[in-house]
C-alpha positions as a printed NumPy array, in Angstrom:
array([[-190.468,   98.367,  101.274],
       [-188.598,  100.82 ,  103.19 ],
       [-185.39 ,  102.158,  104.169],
       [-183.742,  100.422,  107.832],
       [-183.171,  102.81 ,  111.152],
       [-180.193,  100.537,  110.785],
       [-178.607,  100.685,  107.693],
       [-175.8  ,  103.2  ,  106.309],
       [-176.842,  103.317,  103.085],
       [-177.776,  106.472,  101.702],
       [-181.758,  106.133,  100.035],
       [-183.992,  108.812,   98.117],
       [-187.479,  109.837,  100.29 ],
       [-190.777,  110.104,   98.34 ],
       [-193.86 ,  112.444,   99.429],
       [-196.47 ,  109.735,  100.245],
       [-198.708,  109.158,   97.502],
       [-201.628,  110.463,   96.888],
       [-205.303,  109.18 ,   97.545],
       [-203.94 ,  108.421,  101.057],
       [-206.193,  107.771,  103.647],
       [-207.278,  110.468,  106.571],
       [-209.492,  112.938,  106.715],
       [-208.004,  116.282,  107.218],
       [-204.44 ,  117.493,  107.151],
       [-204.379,  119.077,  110.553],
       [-204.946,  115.971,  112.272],
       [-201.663,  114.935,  111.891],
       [-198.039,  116.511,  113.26 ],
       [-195.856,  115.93 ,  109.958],
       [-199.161,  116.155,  107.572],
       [-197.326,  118.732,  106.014],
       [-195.17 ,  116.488,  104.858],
       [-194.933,  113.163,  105.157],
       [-191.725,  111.768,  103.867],
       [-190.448,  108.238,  104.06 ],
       [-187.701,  106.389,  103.387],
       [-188.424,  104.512,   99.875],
       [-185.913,  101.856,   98.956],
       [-186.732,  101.625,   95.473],
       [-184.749,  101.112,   92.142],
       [-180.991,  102.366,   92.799],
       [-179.492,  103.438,   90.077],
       [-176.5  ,  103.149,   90.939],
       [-176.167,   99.989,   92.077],
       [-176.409,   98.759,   88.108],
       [-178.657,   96.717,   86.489],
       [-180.374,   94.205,   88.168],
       [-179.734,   90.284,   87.557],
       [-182.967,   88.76 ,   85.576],
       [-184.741,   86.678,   87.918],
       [-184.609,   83.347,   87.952],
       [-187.902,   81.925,   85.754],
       [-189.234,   78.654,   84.921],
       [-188.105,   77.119,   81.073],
       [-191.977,   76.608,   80.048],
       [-190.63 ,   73.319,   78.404],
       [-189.59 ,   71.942,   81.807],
       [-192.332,   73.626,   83.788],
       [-193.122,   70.197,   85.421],
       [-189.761,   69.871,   87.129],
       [-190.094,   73.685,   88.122],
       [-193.143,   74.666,   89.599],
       [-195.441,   71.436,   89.403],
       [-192.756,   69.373,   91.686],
       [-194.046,   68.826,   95.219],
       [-191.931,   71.322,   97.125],
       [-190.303,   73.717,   94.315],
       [-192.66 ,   76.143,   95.876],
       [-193.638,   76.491,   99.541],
       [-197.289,   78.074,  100.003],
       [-196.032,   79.977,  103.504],
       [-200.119,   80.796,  104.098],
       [-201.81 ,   78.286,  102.676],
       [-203.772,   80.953,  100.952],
       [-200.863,   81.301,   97.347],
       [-200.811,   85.07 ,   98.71 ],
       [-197.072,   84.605,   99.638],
       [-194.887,   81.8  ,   98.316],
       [-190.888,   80.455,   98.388],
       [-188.306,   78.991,   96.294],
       [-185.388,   78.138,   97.62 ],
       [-182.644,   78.834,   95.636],
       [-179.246,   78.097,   97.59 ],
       [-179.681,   77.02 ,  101.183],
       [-177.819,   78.593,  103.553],
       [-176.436,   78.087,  106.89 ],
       [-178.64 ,   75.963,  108.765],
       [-179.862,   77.258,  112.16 ],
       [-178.991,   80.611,  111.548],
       [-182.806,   81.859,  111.397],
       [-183.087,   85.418,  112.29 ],
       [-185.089,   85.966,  115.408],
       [-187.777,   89.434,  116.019],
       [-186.297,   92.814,  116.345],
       [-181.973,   91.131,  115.248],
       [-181.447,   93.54 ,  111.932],
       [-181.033,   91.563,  108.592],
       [-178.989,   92.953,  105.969],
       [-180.323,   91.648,  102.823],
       [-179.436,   91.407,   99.074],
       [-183.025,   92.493,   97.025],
       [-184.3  ,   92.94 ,   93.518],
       [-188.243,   92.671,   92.555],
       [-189.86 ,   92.271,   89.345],
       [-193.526,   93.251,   88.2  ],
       [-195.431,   91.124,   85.799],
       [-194.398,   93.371,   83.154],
       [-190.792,   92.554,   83.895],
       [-190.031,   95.898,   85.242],
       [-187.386,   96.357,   88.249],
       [-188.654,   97.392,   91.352],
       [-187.39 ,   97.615,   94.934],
       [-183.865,   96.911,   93.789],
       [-181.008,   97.027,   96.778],
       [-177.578,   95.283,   96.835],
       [-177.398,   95.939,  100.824],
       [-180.546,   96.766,  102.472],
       [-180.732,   96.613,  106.34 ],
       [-183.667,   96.527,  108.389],
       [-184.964,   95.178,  111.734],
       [-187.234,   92.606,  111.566],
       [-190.968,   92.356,  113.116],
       [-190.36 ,   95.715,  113.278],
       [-192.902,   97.121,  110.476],
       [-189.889,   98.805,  108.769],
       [-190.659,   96.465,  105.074],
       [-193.678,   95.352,  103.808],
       [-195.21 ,   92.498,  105.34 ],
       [-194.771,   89.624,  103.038],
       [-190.82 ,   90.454,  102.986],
       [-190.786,   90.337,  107.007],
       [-192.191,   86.742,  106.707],
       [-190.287,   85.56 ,  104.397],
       [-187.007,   86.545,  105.828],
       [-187.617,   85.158,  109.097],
       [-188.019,   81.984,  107.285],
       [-184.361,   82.159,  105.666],
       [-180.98 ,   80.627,  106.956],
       [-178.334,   83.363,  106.87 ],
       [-176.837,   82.922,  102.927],
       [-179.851,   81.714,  102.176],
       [-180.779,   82.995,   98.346],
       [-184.969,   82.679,   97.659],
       [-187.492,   83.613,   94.992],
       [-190.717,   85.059,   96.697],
       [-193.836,   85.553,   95.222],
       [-196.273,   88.174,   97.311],
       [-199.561,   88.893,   96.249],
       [-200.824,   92.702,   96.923],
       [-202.405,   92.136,  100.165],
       [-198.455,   91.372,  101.281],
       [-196.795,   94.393,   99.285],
       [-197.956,   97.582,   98.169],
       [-202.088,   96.796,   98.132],
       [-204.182,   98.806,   96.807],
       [-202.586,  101.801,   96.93 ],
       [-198.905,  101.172,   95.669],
       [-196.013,  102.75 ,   96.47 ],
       [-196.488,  106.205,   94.273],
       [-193.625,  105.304,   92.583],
       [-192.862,  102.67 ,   90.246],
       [-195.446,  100.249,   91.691],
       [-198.419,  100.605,   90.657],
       [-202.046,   99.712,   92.91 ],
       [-202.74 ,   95.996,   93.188],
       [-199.525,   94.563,   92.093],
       [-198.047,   90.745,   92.427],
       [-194.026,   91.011,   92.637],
       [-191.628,   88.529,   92.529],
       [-188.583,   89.219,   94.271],
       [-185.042,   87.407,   94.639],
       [-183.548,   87.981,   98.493],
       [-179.897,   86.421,   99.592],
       [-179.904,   86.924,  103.702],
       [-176.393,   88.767,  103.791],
       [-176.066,   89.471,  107.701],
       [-177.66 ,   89.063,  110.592],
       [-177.04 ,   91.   ,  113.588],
       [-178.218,   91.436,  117.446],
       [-180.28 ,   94.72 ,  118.371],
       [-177.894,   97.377,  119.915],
       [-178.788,   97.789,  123.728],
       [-180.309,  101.822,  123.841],
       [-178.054,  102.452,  126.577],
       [-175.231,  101.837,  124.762],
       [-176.945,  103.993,  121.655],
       [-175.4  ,  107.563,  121.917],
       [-178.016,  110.35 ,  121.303],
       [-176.987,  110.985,  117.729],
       [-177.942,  107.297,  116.617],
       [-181.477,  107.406,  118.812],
       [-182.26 ,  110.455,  117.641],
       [-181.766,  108.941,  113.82 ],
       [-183.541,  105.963,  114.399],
       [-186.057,  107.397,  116.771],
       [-186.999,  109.609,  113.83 ],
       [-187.189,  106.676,  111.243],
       [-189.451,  104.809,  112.78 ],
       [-191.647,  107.857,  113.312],
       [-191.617,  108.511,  109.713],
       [-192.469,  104.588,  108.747],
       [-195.281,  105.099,  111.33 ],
       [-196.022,  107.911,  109.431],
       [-196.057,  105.938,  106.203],
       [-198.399,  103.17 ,  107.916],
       [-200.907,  106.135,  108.885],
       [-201.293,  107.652,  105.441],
       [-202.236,  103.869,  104.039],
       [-204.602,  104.182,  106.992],
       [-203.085,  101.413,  108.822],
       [-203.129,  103.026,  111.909],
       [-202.905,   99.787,  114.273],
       [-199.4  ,   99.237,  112.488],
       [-198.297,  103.103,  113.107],
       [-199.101,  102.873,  116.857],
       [-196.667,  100.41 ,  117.1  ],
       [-194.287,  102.302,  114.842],
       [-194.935,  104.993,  117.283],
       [-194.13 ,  103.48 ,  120.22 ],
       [-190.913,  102.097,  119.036],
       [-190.011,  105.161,  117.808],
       [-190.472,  106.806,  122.013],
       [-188.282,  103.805,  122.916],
       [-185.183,  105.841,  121.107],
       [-186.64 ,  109.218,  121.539],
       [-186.057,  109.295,  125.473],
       [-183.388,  111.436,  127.653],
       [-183.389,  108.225,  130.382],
       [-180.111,  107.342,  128.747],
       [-178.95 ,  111.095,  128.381],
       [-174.673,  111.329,  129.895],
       [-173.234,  114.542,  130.636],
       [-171.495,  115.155,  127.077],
       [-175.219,  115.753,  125.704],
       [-175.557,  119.003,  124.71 ],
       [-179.23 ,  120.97 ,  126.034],
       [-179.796,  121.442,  122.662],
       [-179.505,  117.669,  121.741],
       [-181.716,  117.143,  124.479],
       [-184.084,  119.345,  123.427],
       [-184.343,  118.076,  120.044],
       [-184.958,  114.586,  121.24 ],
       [-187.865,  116.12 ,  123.287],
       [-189.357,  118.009,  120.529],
       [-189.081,  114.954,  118.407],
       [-190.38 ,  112.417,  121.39 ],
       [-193.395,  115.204,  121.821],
       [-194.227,  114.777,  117.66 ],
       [-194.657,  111.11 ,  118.056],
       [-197.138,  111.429,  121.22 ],
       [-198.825,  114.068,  119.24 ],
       [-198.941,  111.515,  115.77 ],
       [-199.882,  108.899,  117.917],
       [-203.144,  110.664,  119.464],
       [-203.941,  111.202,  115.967],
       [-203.554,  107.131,  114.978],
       [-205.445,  105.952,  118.213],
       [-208.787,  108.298,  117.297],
       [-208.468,  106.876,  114.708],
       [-209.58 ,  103.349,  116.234],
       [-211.6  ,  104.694,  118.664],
       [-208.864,  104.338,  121.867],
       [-209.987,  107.349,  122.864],
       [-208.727,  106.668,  126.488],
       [-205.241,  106.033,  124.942],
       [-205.292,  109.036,  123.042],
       [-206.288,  111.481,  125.876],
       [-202.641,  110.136,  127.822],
       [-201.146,  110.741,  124.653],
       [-201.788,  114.687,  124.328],
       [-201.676,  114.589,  127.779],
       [-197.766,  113.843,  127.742],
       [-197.353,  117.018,  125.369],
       [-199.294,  119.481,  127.063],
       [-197.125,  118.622,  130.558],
       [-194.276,  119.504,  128.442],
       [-195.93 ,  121.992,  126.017],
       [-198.772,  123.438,  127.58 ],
       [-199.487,  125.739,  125.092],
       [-199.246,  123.261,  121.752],
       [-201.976,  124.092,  119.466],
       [-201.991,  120.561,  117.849],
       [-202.094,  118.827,  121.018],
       [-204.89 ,  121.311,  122.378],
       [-206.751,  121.398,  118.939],
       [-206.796,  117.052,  119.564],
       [-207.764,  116.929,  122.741],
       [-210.727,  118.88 ,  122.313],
       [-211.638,  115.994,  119.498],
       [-211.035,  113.233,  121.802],
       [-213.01 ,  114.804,  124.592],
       [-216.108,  116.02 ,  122.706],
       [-215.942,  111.984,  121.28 ],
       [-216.156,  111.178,  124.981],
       [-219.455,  112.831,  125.261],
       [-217.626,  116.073,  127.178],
       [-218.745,  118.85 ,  124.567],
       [-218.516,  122.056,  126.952],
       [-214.902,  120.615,  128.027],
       [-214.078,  120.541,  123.806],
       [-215.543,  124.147,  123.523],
       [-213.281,  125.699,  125.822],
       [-210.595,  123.997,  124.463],
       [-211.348,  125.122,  120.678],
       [-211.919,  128.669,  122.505],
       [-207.955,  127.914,  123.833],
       [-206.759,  126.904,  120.812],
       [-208.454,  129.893,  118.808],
       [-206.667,  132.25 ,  120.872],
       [-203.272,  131.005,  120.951],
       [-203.415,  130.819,  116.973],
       [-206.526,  133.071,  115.77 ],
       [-205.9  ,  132.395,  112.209],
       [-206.919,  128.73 ,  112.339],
       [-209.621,  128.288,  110.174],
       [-209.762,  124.656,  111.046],
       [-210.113,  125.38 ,  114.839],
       [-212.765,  128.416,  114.233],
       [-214.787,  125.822,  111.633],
       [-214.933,  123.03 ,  114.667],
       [-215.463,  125.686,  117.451],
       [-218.374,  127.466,  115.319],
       [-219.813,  123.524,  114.805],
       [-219.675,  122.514,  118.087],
       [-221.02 ,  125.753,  119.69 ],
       [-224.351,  125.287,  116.907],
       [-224.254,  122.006,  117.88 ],
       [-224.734,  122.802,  121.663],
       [-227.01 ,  125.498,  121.04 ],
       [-229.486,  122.589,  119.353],
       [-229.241,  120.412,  122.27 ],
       [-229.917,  123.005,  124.931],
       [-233.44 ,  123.718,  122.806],
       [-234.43 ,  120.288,  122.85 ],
       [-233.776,  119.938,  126.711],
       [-236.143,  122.594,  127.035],
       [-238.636,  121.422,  125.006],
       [-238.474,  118.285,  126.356],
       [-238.836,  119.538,  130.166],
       [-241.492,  121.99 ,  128.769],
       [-243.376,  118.188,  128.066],
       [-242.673,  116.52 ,  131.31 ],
       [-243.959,  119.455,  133.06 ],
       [-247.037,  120.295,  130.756],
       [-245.652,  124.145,  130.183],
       [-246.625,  123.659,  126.482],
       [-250.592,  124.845,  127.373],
       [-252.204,  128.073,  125.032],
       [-251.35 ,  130.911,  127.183],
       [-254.754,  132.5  ,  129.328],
       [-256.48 ,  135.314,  127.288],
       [-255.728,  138.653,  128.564],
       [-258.348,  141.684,  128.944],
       [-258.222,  145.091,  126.852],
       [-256.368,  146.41 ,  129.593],
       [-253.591,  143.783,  129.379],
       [-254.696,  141.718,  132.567],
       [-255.299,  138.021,  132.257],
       [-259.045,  137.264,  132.504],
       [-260.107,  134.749,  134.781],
       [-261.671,  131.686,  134.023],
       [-264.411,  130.403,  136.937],
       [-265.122,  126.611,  136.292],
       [-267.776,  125.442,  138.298],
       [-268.541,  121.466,  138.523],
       [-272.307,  120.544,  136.797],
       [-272.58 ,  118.899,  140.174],
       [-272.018,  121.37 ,  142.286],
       [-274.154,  124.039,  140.258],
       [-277.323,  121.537,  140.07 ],
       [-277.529,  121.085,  143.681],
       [-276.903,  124.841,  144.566],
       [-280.57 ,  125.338,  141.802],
       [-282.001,  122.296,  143.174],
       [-281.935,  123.807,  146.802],
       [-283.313,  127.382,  146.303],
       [-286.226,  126.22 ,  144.338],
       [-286.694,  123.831,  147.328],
       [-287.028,  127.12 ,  149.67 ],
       [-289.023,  129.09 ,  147.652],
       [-291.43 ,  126.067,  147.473],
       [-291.399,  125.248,  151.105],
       [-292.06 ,  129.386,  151.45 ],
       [-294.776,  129.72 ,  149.012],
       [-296.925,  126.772,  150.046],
       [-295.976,  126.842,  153.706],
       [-295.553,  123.371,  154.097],
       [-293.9  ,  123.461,  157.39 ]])
């Protein structure tokens, strides 16, 4: 789970793990360094309350009850326990921010994902998913057990952390708050540019578990905050620059996400945007060449390699793809030849040539033609000899 664009709360940031998904590290603007907010165990906030488990001598009044536990997908990947209801009719709705009370527990009774006020705005990708169901199932004051399965948490890759691959947690959540989304105009450029860049960092998160349909949307929520529209005349130019910069990372990130699924259409308005701001960005030129040589446009992607190799000759990434695509094109001009040599039947053995280097010519005289041609001079020399006429 990770850190809100909303909350106050100060919270540590974790290199993604390791064994991440994508396939080079240029492909992507912060691939550098992907950092992301990582609510796990605070250790300040003290020791965490045991959860709440079933007495195995009244397990049938616990867990076998019709009702104790709610299967929410009808699959026992995510179930509820209600605990202490709370206000009724006080569900949160998408995209209000929920300030929750958390603390998670591994099989092995370890302490994970433990917050005592954790903000974050739901449907918005910011948690993991079975958390983001389960809250918007919860009256405000509500207190729940939750029991997500992998597929709903960390998956198969964890957190890098304390959580390791494949892991069930159980997790205790009291819904503390819930509060309206603050109208962007009313955001001042400090705040966007904060939450603008948290979302682009949890989109960054969702790219390097190569869930790239989930960081395109991450993406796009991030542009909604990183955008001058709202700018007022006490923004500084520099402020205003930084939110561009910023606004031109996620278009660049984005590009990156939607190759990845093939929108290749989507991607080429994406670099697009940065190269009418940035004309000469390597990243965006270095992409677009990708995208445009997937579209079947390989001369278009070798001049932009060629661009992109002289703004920044020391790419060795951009001189590997140019020196592959120009071998590549080099292949497929020889078989169009050869293949027009076949249509047009140039593939013959070349005509002999004489000592002096001329070609010798080749008389081919039809049978027919040559039979008739002996056939009529020993006719005359008949009709001569014998006089019969």
């Amino acid at each position: 789970m990770e850190e809100s664009t909303e909350t106050k709360e100060t919270v540590q940031e974790i290199v993604t793990p390791e064994g991440q998904v994508g396939e080079d590290t240029e492909e992507h603007e912060d691939s550098q360094k992907i950092k992301v907010p990582d609510p796990s165990i605070d250790e300040e906030a003290g020791k965490m309350q045991p959860l709440e488990t079933p007495d195995k001598d009244n397990i049938e009044d616990t867990t076998l009850i019709e009702g104790a536990w709610a299967d929410i997908l009808g699959s026992g990947q995510l179930k509820k326990k209600t605990v202490k209801k709370g206000i009724p009719n006080t569900r949160p709705t998408t995209n209000e921010i929920c300030t929750i009370k958390i603390s998670g527990q591994l099989v092995d009774g370890k302490a994970v994902d433990v917050q005592e006020k954790f903000s974050f705005q739901l449907g918005d990708l910011e948690v993991i998913q079975g958390i983001d169901l389960i809250v918007a199932l919860m009256d405000c004051h509500e207190i729940s057990q939750v029991e997500v399965q992998p597929r709903f948490a960390y998956g198969s890759l964890g957190n890098g952390k304390d959580i390791p691959p494949e892991a069930t947690i159980l997790y205790t959540i009291e819904l503390l708050e819930v509060s309206k989304e603050t109208d962007l105009e009313l955001v001042n450029i400090d705040e966007r540019l904060r939450i603008g860049n948290a979302k682009r960092e949890r989109g960054n998160w969702w790219y390097s578990r190569g869930d790239f349909t989930s960081s395109i949307q991450c993406y796009r929520r991030a542009l909604d905050y990183l955008d001058t529209e709202n700018e007022t005349e006490t923004d500084s130019p520099e402020k205003l620059q930084e939110i561009l910069d910023d606004r031109l990372k996620v278009y660049n990130n984005m590009a990156a996400a939607q190759m990845k699924i093939e929108a290749y259409d989507a991607a080429l308005k994406s670099v697009d945007n940065v190269l009418r701001c940035q004309k000469d960005n390597v990243k965006a030129i270095y992409r677009k060449s990708k995208i445009v040589t997937a579209m079947g446009k390989m001369g278009e992607g070798i001049a932009l390699l060629e661009r992109a190799l002289h703004l920044d000759p020391s790419s060795k990434i951009v001189q590997q793809d140019l020196m592959r695509l120009q071998a590549k094109q080099k292949l497929e001009v020889q078989k169009e030849k050869s293949l027009y040599k076949k249509m047009f039947n140039l593939n013959s053995t070349p005509a002999p040539t004489t000592s002096q280097g001329k070609p010798k010519v080749k008389l081919t005289v039809p049978w027919t033609l040559m039979i008739g041609a002996v056939t009529a001079v020993v006719a005359s020399y008949v009709t001569y000899r014998f006089k019969l006429f």
